[in-house]
C-alpha positions in Angstrom: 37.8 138.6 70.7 40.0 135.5 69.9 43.3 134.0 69.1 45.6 136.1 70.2 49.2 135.1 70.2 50.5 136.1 72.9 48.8 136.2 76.5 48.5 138.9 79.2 50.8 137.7 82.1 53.2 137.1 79.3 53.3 140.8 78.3 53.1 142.4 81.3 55.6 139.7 83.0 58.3 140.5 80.2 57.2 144.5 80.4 57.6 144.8 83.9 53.7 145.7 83.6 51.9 145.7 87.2 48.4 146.5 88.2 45.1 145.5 86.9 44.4 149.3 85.9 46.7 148.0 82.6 44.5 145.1 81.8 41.9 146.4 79.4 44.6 148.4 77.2 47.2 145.6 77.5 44.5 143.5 75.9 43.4 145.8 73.0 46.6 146.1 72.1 47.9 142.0 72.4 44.4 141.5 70.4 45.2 144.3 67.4 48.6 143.1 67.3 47.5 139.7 66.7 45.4 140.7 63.8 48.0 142.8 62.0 50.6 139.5 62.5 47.3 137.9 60.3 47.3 140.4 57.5 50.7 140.9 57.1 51.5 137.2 56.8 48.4 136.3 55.0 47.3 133.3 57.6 46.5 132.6 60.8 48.4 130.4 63.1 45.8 129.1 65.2 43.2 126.5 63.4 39.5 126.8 62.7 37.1 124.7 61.5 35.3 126.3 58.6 34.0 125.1 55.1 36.0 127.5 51.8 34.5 127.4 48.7 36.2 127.5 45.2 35.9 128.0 41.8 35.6 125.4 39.3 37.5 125.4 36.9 39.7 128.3 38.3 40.2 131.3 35.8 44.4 130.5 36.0 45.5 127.9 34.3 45.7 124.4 36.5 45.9 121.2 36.1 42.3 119.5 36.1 42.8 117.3 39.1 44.7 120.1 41.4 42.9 122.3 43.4 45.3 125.2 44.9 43.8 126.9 47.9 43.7 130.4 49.1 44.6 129.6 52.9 46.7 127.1 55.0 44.9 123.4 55.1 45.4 121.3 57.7 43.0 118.5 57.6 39.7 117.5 55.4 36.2 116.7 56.9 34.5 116.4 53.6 35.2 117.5 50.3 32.5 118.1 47.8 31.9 119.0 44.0 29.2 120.9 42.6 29.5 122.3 46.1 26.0 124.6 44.8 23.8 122.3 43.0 20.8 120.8 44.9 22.7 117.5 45.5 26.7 117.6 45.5 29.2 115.4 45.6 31.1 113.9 48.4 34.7 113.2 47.4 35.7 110.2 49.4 39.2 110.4 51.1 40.9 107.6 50.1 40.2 109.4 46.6 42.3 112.5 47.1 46.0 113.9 48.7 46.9 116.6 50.5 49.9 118.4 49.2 52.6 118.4 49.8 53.0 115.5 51.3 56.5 115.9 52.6 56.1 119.3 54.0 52.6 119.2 55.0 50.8 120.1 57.0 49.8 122.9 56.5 48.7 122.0 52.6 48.5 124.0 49.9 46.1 121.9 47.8 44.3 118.7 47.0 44.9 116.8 44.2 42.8 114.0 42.9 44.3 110.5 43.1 44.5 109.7 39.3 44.2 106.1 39.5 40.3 106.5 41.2 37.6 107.6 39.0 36.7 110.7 41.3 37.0 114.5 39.8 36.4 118.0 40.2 33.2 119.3 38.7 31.8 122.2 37.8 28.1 122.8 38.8 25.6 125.0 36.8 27.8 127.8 37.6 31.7 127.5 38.1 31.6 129.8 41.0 31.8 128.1 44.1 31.5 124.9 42.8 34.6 123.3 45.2 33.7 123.0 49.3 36.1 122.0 51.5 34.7 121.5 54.9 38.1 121.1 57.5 40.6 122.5 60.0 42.4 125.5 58.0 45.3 126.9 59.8 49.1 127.2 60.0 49.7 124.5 62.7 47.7 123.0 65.5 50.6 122.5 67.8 49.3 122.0 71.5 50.7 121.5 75.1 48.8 119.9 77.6 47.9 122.4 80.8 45.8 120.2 83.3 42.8 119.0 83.4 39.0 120.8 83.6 38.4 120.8 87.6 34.9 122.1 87.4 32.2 123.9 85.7 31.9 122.3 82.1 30.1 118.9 82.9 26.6 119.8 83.7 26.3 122.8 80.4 27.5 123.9 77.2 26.5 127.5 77.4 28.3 127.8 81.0 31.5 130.9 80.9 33.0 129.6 83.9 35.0 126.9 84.6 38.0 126.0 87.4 41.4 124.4 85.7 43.3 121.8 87.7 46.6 123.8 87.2 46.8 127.5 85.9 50.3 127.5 85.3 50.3 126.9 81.7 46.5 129.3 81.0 46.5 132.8 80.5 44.6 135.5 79.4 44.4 135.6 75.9 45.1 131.7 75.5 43.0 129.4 73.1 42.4 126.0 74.8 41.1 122.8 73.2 39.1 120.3 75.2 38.3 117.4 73.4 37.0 118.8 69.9 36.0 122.1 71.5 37.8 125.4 71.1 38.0 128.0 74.1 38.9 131.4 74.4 40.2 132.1 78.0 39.1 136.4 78.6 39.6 136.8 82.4 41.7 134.8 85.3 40.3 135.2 89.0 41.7 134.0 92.7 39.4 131.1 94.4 40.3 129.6 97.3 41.1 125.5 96.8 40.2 123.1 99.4 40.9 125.1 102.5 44.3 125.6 102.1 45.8 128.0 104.3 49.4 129.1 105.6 51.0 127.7 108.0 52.8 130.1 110.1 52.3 133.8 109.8 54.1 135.9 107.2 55.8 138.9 107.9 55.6 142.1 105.5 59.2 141.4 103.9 60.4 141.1 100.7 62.7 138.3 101.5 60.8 136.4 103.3 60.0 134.2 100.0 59.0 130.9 102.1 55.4 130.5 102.5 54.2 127.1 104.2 50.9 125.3 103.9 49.1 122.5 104.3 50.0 119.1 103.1 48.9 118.0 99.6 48.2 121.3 98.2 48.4 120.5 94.8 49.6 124.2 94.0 52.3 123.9 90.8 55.1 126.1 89.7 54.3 129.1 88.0 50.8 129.4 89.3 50.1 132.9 90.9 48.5 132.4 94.7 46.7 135.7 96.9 47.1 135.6 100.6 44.5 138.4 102.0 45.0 140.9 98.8 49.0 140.3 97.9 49.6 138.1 94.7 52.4 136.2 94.7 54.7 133.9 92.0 55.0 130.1 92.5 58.6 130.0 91.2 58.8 126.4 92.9 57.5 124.2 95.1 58.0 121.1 97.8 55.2 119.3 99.5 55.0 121.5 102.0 57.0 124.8 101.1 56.1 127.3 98.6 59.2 129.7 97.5 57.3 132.8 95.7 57.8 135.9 94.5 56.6 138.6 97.0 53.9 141.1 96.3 53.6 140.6 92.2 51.4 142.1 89.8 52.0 145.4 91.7 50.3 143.8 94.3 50.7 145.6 98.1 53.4 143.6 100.3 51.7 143.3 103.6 51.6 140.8 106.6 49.8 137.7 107.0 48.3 135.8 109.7 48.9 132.3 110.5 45.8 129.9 109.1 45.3 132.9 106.2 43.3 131.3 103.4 45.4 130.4 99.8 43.4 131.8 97.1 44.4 130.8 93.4 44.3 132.2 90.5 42.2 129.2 88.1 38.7 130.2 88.0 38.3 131.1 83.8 35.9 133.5 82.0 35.7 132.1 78.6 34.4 132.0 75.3 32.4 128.7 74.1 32.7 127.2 71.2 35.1 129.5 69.0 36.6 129.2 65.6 34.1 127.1 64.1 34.1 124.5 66.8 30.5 123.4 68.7 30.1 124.0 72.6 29.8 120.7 74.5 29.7 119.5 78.2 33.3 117.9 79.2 33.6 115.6 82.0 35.8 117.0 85.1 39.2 115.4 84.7 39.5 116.1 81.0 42.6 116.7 79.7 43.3 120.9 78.7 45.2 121.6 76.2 46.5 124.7 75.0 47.4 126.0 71.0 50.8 127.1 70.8 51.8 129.1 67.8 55.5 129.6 66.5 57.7 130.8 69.1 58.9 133.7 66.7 55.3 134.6 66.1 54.5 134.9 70.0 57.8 137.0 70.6 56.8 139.0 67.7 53.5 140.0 69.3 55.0 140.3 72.7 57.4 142.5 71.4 55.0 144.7 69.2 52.7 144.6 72.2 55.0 146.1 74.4 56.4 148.8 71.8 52.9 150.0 71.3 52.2 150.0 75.2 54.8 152.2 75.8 54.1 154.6 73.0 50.3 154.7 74.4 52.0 156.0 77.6 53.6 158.2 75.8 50.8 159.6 74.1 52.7 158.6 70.9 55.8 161.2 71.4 59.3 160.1 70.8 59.8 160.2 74.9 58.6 157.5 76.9 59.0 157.9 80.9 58.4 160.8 83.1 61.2 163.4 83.9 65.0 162.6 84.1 64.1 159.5 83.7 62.5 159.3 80.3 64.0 158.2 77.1 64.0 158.3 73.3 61.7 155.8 72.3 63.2 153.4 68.8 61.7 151.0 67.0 64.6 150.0 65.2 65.6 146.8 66.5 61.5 146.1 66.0 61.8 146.4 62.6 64.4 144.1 62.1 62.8 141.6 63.9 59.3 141.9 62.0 61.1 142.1 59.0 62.5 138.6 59.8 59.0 136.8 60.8 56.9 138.3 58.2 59.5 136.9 55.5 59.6 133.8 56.7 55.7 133.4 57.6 54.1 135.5 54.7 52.2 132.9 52.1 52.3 133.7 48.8 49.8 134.0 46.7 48.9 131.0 45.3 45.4 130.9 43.8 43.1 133.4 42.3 39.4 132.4 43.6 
């Protein structure tokens, strides 16, 4: 379960989705989505780290100094020739291109540089005689999201760790911290450095002000829990929160004055994903997030929330209960897949 393009709190928060009873089937469904945006474009749009191999000398007609590749390249760790042989050959960098230059990346192939002496070879067999050990993807666009808080430095097999700022990490989000990859599977509330309110809250909807302590360090966007109600940072001052009453379906309710200030930055996650190797990283290292193409994320949000809906409908044509249901219509869907998959879909450009 991995690289999904779209995250949890981003589905539900554009659904008007509430409740934690929705979280397993909100996932399943972000996760299948994700996969089908893979297959019906041909390529993935957030990088691993894997070795390909290739035939030598391809059955289609080429050029014998171009290799064309069968998946979005990004970058080259090593390149070798008579990839199968008992000792191979290392092409050195400065001895091939990624192409095309101008557009890449992602590349669609390496070419030899014609004025070194370096070429392709084929070894006893031509079958995977070509290995190209890199970072194969459509992009590797990141944002940075904080910094790791606690929980990495002292093991590489630990599934827990605390982020300095949760505002930018959700469920379903692949992180990279330093050359490690990260799956995040689960958020949970913690509470940070005794923070608590200051001044009791009453059980009101408008009553959007919540103040604590000096220097809480709490950013916009994060999601906070006083007793058992969630609520939305939408913005912040040193000393005054303005939030977003009883979210996630969440029970409004009143609060006491000194209440603790849970938030929501303790991670379950996946080590060492996509071909990447599980490390220790120091507290204060920088967190950065993959973002794919925008269209490709409001593609899986809005394919995520079509199928939602039709689950709850048990895959009728109504979706609602009563009076208050309506004809369910993909139409506008279409369109918009229509649009992504013709500008995303890679042709085929090699036969391995």
């Amino acid at each position: 379960m991995a690289n999904w393009y779209c995250t949890r709190e981003q589905l539900k928060r554009f659904g008007g989705v509430n409740g934690a009873d929705e979280d397993a089937q909100v996932d399943h469904i972000i996760e299948a989505r994700s996969r089908e945006i893979d297959r019906a474009t041909r390529r993935f749009f957030i990088p691993r780290t894997e070795t390909r191999l290739f035939r030598w000398p391809p059955r289609q007609t080429s050029r014998a100094t171009v290799l064309w590749l069968d998946q979005d390249l990004i970058s080259v760790t090593t390149l070798q020739t008579k990839a199968q042989d008992s000792s191979p050959t290392t092409i050195a960098a400065a001895d091939f291109f990624l192409e095309p230059n101008n557009l890449g990346p992602p590349f669609n192939r390496i070419e030899i540089d014609l004025s070194s002496t370096a070429a392709f070879e084929s070894g006893d067999t031509p079958q995977r005689s070509i290995s190209v050990l890199g970072s194969w993807g459509f992009s590797n666009d990141t944002k940075s999201a904080g910094t790791v808080a606690s929980g990495l430095a002292s093991s590489s097999s630990a599934v827990s760790m605390v982020s300095s700022d949760s505002s930018l990490i959700g469920v379903g989000n692949t992180l990279l911290i330093e050359s490690e990859q990260i799956f995040v599977s689960a958020k949970a509330f913690a509470a940070l450095d005794s923070i608590l309110i200051d001044g009791a809250l009453t059980k009101s909807k408008s009553e959007v002000s919540v103040t604590v302590d000096t220097g809480h360090g709490i950013a916009d966007g994060e999601i906070i829990m006083v007793d058992s109600e969630q609520m939305l940072v939408e913005s912040s001052t040193a000393t005054v929160l303005t939030v977003t009453r009883a979210y996630n379906g969440s029970v409004l309710a009143a609060h006491s004055n000194d209440t603790a200030v849970q938030i929501a930055r303790t991670l379950t996650i996946e080590r060492g994903i996509n071909g990447t190797t599980a490390v220790t990283h120091s507290n204060a290292t920088v967190i950065y997030v993959y973002e794919p193409p925008f269209d490709i994320v409001d593609l899986c949000i809005a394919e995520s929330l079509a199928f939602h809906a039709q689950h709850g409908a048990k895959w009728g044509r109504t979706v609602g209960p009563g009076e208050g249901g309506f004809e369910f219509k993909t139409r506008a869907l279409g369109d918009i897949r229509n649009k992504v998959i013709a500008q995303y879909k890679k042709l085929r450009e090699a036969a391995i």
